[in-house]
N, C-alpha and C positions, 0 to 999 in steps of 0.2 A: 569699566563695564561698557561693551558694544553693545548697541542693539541692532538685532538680523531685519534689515531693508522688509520694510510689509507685517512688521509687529507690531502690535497697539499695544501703547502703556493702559490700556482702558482694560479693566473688566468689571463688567456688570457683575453686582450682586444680586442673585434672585433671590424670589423668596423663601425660606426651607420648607422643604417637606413637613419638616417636624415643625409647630406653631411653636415659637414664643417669643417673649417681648423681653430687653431685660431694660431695667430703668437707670439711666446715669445719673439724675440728680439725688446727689448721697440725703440722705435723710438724717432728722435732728433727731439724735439719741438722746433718750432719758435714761434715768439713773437704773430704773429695770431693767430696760433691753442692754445694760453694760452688762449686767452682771450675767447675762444669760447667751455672751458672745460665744461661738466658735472658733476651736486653734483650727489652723490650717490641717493638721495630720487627720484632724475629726473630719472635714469633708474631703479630704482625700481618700482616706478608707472608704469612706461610705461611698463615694462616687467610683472605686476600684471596684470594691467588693458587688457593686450593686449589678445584674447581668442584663435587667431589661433597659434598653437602649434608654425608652420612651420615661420609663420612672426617672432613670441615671439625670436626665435632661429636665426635668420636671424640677428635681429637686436641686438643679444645679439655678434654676431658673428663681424658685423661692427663695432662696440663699442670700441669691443677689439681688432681690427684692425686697430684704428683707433689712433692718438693724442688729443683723448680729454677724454679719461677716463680711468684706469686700475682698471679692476673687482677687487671686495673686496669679501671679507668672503663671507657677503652676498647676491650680485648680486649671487654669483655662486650655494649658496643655494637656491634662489628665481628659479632661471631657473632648478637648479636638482629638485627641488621641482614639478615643472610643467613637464619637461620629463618625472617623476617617474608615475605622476596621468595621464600619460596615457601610462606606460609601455615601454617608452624605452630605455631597460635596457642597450644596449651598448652607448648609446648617455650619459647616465649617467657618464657609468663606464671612456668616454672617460673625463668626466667635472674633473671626480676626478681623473684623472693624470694628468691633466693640472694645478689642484690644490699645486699636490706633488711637480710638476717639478718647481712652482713657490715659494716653499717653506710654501705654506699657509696651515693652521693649520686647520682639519674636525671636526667641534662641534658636539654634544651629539646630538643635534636635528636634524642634516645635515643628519651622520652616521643613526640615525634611519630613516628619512626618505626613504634614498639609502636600507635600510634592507626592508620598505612597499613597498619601487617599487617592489622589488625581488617577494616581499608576492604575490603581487598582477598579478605578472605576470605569477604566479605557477613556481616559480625554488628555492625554499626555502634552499635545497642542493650550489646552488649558493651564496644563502644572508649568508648563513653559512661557505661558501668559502672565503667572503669578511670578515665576521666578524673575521676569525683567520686573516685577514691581517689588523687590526683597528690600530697595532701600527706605521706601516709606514703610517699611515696620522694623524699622532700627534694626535690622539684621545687614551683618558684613557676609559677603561670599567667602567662602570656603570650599577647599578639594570636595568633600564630604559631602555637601550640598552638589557640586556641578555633579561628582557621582552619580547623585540618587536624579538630578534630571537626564543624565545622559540615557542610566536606565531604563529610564523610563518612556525615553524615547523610542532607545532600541526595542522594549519589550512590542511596541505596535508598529515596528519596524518602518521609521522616519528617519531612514538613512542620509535622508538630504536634510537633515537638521541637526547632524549629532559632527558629522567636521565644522560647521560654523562655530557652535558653544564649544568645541572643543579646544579653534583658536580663539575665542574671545578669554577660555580659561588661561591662555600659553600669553597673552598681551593682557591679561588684569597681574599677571608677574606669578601665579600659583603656578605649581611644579606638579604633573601629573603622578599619582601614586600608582603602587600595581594593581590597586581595582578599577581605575580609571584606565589601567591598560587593556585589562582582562576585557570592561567592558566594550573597549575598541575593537582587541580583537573577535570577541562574538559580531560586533557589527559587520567588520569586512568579511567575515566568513560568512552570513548569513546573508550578504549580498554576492557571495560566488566571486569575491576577492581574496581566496587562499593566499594566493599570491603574495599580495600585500600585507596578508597578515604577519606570512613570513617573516619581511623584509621590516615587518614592526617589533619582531620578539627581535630583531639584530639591533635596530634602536633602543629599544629597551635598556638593552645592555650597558650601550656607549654613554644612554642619560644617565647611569648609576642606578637605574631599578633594574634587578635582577628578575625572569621574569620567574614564576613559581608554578608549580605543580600544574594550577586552573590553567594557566597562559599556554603552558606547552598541549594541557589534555585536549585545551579549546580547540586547537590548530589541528592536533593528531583524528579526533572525530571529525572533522571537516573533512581534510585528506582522507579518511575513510568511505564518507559517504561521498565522497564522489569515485572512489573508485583507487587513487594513490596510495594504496594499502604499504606496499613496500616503503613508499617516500615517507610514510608516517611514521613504519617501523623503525626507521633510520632515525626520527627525531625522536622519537624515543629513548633511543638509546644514549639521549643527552640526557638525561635529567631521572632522579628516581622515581618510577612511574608508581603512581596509585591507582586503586584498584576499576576506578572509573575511566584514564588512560588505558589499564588493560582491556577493559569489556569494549570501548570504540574500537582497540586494534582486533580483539576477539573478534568483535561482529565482522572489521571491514575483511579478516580472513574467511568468515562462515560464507559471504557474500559471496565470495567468487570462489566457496567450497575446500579451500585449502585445508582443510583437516589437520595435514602433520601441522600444520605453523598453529592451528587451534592448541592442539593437543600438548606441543613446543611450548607456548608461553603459560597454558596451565601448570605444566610445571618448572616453568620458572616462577612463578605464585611461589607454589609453593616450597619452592629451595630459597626463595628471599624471605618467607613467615608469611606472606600475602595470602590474607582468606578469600577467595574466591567469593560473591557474595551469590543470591539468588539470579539478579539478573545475570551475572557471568552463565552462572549454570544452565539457567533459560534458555538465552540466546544458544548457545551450542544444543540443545533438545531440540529449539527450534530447526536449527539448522540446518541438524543431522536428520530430521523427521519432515522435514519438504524433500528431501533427495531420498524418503524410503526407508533410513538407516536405521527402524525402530529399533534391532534388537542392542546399534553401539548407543541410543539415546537412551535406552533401560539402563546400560551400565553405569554412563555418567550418571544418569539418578540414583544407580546403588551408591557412587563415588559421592553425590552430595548427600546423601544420610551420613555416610562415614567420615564426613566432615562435619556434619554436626551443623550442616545448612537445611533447613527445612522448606519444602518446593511452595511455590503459590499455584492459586489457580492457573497462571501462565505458564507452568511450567507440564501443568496436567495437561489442557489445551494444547499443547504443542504435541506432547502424547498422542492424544486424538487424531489430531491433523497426520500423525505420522502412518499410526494405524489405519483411517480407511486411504491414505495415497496407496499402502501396501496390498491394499482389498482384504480386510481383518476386520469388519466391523463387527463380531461377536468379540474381539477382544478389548475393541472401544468402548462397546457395550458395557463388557464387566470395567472396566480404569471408570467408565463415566458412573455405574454404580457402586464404588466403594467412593467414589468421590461427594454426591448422594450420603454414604450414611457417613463419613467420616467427617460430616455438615461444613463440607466447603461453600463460602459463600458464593455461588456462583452467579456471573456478570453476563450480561446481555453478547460480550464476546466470546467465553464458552459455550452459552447455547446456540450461539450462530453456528461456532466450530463443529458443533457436534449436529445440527440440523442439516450445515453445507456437507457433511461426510456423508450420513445417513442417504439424504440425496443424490449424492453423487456416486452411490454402491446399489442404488437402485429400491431401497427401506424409503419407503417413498410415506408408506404410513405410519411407520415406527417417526420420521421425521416431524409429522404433523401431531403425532403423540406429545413429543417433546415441547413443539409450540406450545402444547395447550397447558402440559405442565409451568412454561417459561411465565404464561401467563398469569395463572392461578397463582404463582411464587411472588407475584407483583414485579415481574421482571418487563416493562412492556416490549414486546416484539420490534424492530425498527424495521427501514427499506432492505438490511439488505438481509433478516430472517426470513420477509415476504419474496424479497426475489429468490433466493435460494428453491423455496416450496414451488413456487411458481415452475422455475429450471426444471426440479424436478417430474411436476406432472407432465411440465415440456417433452422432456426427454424419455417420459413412458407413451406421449400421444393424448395424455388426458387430460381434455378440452375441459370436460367436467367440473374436475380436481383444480385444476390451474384455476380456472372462472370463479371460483368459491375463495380460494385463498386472494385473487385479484379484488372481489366484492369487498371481504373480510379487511381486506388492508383499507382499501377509499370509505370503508366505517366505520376504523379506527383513526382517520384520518390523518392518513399516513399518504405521502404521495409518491408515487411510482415515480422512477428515475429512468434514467434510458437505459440501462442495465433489464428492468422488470420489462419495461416496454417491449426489447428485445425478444426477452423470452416470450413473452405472449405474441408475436409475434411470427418465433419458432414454431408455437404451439398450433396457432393458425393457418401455417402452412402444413404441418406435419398432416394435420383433417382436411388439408386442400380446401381450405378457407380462403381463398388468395382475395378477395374481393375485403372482407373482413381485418386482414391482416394489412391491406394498405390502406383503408379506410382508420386504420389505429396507427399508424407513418403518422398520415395527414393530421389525425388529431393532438398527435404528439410536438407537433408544430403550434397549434392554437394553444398546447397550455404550456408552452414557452420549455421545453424539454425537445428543444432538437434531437433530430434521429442523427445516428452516427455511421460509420463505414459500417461497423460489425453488423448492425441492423438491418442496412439496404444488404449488406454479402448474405444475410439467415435467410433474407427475402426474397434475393438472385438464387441463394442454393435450393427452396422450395420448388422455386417454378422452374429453375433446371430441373431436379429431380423428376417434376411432373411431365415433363417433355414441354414445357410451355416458352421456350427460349423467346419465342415474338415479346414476348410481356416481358420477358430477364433484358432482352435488349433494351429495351424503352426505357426500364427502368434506371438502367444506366445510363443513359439520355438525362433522366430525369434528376440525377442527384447533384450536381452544381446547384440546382436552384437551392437544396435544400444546404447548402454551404457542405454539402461534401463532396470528398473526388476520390476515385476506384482506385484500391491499391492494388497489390501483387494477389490478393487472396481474391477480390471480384473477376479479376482476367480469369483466374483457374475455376471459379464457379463455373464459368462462363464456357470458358474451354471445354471441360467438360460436359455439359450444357449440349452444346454444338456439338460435340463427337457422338454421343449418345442416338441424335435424333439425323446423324449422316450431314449435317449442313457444313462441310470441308472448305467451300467457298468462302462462309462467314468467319471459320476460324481463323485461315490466313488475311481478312482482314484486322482482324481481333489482333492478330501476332504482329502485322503490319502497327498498328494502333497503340502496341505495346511498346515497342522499339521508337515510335514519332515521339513517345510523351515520356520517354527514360525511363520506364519501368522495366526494372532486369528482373528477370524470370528466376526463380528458386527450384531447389528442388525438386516441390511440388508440381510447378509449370512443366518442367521438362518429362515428370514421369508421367506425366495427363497429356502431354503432345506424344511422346513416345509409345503409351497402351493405345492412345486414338488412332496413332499413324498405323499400329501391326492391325485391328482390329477392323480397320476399311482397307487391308492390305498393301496397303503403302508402306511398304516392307525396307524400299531402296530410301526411304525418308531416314528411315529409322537411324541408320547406322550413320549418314549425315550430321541429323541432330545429334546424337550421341559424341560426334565428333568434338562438334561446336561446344556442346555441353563441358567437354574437359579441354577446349581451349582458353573458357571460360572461367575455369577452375572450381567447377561445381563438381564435388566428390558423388562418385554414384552411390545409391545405396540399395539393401536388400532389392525393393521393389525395382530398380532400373536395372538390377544383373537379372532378374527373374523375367522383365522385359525383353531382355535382351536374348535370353535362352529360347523363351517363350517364339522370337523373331524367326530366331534361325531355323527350331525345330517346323517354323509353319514353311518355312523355303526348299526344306529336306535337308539340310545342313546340319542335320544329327552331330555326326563326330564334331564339328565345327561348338555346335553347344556343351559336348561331355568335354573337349579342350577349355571351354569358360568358366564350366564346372568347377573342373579339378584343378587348372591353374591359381585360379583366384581364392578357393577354396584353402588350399594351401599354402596358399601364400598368407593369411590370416587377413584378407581384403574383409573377405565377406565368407560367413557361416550359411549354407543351400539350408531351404526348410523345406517344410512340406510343396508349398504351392513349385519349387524350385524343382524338384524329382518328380511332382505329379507332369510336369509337361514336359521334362526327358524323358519320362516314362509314356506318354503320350506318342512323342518323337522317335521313339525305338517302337513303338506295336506300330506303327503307322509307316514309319520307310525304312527300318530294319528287320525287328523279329520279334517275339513277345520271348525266344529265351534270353536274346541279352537285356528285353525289358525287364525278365528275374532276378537276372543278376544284381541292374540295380537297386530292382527294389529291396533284392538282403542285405545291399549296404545300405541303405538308406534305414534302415532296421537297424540294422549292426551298430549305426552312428544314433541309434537314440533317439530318431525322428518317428513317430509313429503316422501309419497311414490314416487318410479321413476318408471319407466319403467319395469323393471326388477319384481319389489315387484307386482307389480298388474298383472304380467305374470304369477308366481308363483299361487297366487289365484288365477286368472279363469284357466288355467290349473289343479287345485285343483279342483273346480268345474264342470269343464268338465269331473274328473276322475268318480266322484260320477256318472254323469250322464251315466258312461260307456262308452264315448266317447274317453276316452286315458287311457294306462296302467300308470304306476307308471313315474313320471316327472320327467325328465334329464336336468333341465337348472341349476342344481347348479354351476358347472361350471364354466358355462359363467357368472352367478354372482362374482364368486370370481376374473375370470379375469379380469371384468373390473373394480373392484377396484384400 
């Protein structure tokens, strides 16, 4: 036996929670108290059977106070037994010096239990205090025993203690089993050493432990949640996977949407007899109802009835979530009320799901409905039911709404997170609160809930919106102190910000400022430098950047071809636009929409004709695209030119804005 450098053989006994005293000097029996002794099976039952802790201990207590019985081995294991399963670790620790002082000897099964109380009470550090002292209570180590410490190490994840005991087990001369492996390998995986784990199930082998079922699924759900879905698949294919192995490879394929390889090893399930269980089934519901796919996630759920799997609330949840991503919340509605009568017991995670949908489909009251139901069901609300509600008064403008459910939350004593903060936040720029809204920043700092990127970008995006850029600048200025720094999303606030109010000067230092600090531009950046450059006429910028943009390898999208139509038609480069149209078009780059024809259509009444502007508009018809407001403004102000009633038409513009 090693002891780890910086361990004390010492541990204090405190005093237990639970009072009592037991008395070691044995007592003179007389001839009554013989005849009225206890067998040992008489206070074992009574001490199993008995469920309150406090009586259990009471009368373990008179027992051995008494002349009619002296605890044995296992009275004292039955009662540590029962202190442990419900964590009281000094009442324990006090049984096992009672034990030492009477010279009785702590079995393999006593010992590990005293190590699960410890586990279970989170002092792992403690159970490993006790375990360097296992030779003063006449217990030998054993595999079984370092098991249940190594456990218990891992479970509070004290990865820098569990290879020490691990070689003091391989030099006391024990020979690791394969739960001593299994529990290895969960430790390197849980420290982000797949790798190693690997390279532990080949060990394995060559030590003569084969590894099993746990060992390979351990390995295969690590490899999935990070991402090696395929690498997983492959070790799979070593060993007969159980159904828990399935559901880590299921998930790691939902993860990155693979569907057929979903769909692939369900039925491999079930051509090997493999029942699928609920979570298999969930997870794929889940998976398929974040990406939309309500109506293949109904089927699978036809497919688990006719299996004879019966869904849980996670599986309905998932339902929900799919329906309002698809904008269906009448059909949420009815799935959440047969859920309702069919007395699902619903969890503080189905009403979030169904509060975040309602919210986020604009049921802004029907949402606060549901709180109040959550509540009266004795369900209590948490942070992230209150931010949600929050979000949503955010995202209708109402200051009001938001303010009530922010009160509601800090009187339930519930506290806002930087998430709510956020939104309230939002909500105070959206009413041009700006004063208010950094005044709740600052305060967000005093109650030790730093503000984040997103928070200062809701903050930059108000006062851009409001034309207030001087105050978007500063506040950029301003957010180092607060430990944050601007990403790709604060520059394009900001960009934006600037183009809106003409300040072209500031932009190209912004762009300058972007490129000094290695922030590569997305997207977004390029299509908010591209509508700014046409819309102050900086026309010859345009196709520059565009350049740039796909030397870059930034794929254009709807909005930068419509940009780019939009460019030409303002130069007169008509044909030049209806060749970007119909080349791209047909080539399956990109599908023209509405806002795409309304400013060909634009380009044709303005430096061709308003009949070839007809003609496009009947394809534009023809292809399924229905005209808005905008497109039919365009032609009769087209029409009205002819008629000499208006000079050359100015609403391009305002078409590309409201895109």
């Amino acid at each position: 036996m090693y002891l780890k450098d910086g361990c004390s053989l010492l541990l204090r006994v405190h005093k237990p929670s639970i009072p009592f005293v037991l008395n070691t000097i044995p007592a003179v029996l007389n001839d009554q108290s013989q005849t009225a002794r206890l067998d040992e099976c008489d206070v074992l039952r009574r001490l199993r059977q008995e469920p309150n802790i406090n009586i259990a201990l009471n009368y373990f207590v008179s027992v051995a106070n008494s002349n009619v019985f002296k605890h044995t081995q296992l009275t004292y294991q039955t009662m540590i037994r029962k202190l442990g399963r419900e964590c009281e670790v000094d009442s324990v620790q006090y049984l096992l010096q009672q034990m030492k002082l009477e010279g009785m000897e702590c079995s393999e099964d006593l010992f590990v239990c005293v190590i699960n109380c410890y586990k279970r009470a989170g002092l792992a550090e403690q159970a490993l205090k006790m375990f360097y002292r296992i030779s003063e209570f006449g217990c030998k180590l054993t595999v079984k025993i370092y098991n249940h410490v190594l456990d218990a190490l891992l479970g509070e994840n004290k990865f820098q203690l569990i290879n020490p005991i691990y070689m003091n087990m391989k030099r006391d001369g024990l020979e690791p089993n394969v739960f001593t492996y299994n529990i290895l390998l969960k430790a390197l995986c849980k420290n982000n050493r797949v790798d190693g784990a690997k390279k532990l199930l080949v060990e394995m082998a060559k030590m003569g432990c084969e590894p099993d079922a746990v060992s390979y699924t351990t390995v295969v759900s690590w490899l999935c949640k990070l991402g090696q879905v395929e690498e997983a698949n492959e070790l799979a294919l070593k060993f007969e996977p159980i159904v828990p192995a399935y559901n880590a490879l299921i998930n790691g394929f939902c993860r990155i949407c693979k569907f057929k390889e979903v769909f692939w090893l369900l039925g491999e399930m079930a051509d090997r007899g493999i029942d699928p269980n609920v979570i298999t089934y969930s997870t794929i519901i889940n998976a398929l109802s974040d990406v939309g796919k309500v109506e293949v996630s109904l089927a699978v759920l036809s497919k688990m009835f006719v299996r004879g799997c019966s869904p849980n609330v996670h599986t309905f949840s998932s339902l929900l979530k799919g329906y309002f991503i698809r904008g269906r919340p009448f059909e949420a509605c009815d799935l959440w009320n047969q859920m309702v009568r069919e007395g699902f017991e619903l969890n503080v995670i189905v009403y979030n799901t169904m509060i975040h949908g309602l919210c986020s489909n604009g049921n802004i009251r029907e949402a606060v409905a549901v709180s109040h139901q959550m509540e009266g069901n004795g369900c209590p609300p948490n942070v992230t039911t209150f931010t949600s509600l929050v979000d949503g008064f955010a995202k209708a403008s109402d200051l009001v709404g938001a303010s009530e459910i922010w009160n509601h939350m800090i009187t339930n004593g519930c506290r806002p997170n930087v998430v709510t903060y956020t939104c309230m936040v939002d909500v105070f720029c959206r009413n041009s609160m700006f004063n208010q809204a950094y005044s709740l920043i600052e305060n967000m700092a005093l109650e030790n809930c730093s503000p984040n990127e997103v928070t200062f970008n809701t903050f930059i995006k108000g006062l851009c919106s409001s034309g207030r850029v001087e105050w978007a600048l500063r506040v950029l200025d301003l957010m180092p102190q607060y430990g944050c720094w601007p990403n790709i999303t604060t520059y394009n606030e900001l960009l934006d910000g600037l183009f809106r109010v003409n300040r072209l000067k500031e932009v190209f230092e912004l762009m300058r400022e972007m490129e000094e600090r290695g922030i590569e531009p997305n997207l977004v950046t390029y299509n908010t430098i591209l509508s700014g450059f046409c819309h102050t006429g900086m026309l010859d910028k345009v196709l520059q950047l565009l350049g740039n943009m796909l030397v870059r390898g930034s794929k254009p999208d709807a909005a930068t071809h419509n940009i780019i139509i939009y460019a030409h038609c303002k130069q007169g480069k008509v044909k030049v636009a209806i060749d970007i149209l119909d080349r791209t078009s047909a080539g399956g780059e990109w599908h023209p929409d509405v806002i795409s024809y309304s400013c060909l259509l634009w380009g044709l009444c303005n430096w061709v004709g308003v009949d070839e502007a007809t003609m496009y508009l009947n394809k534009m018809i023809d292809k399924g695209i229905p005209p808005n407001i905008a497109t039919w403004n365009v032609m009769v102000r087209g029409l009205f030119r002819i008629l000499g009633h208006l000079g050359p038409v100015h609403i391009l513009d305002d078409i590309m804005h409201n895109q």
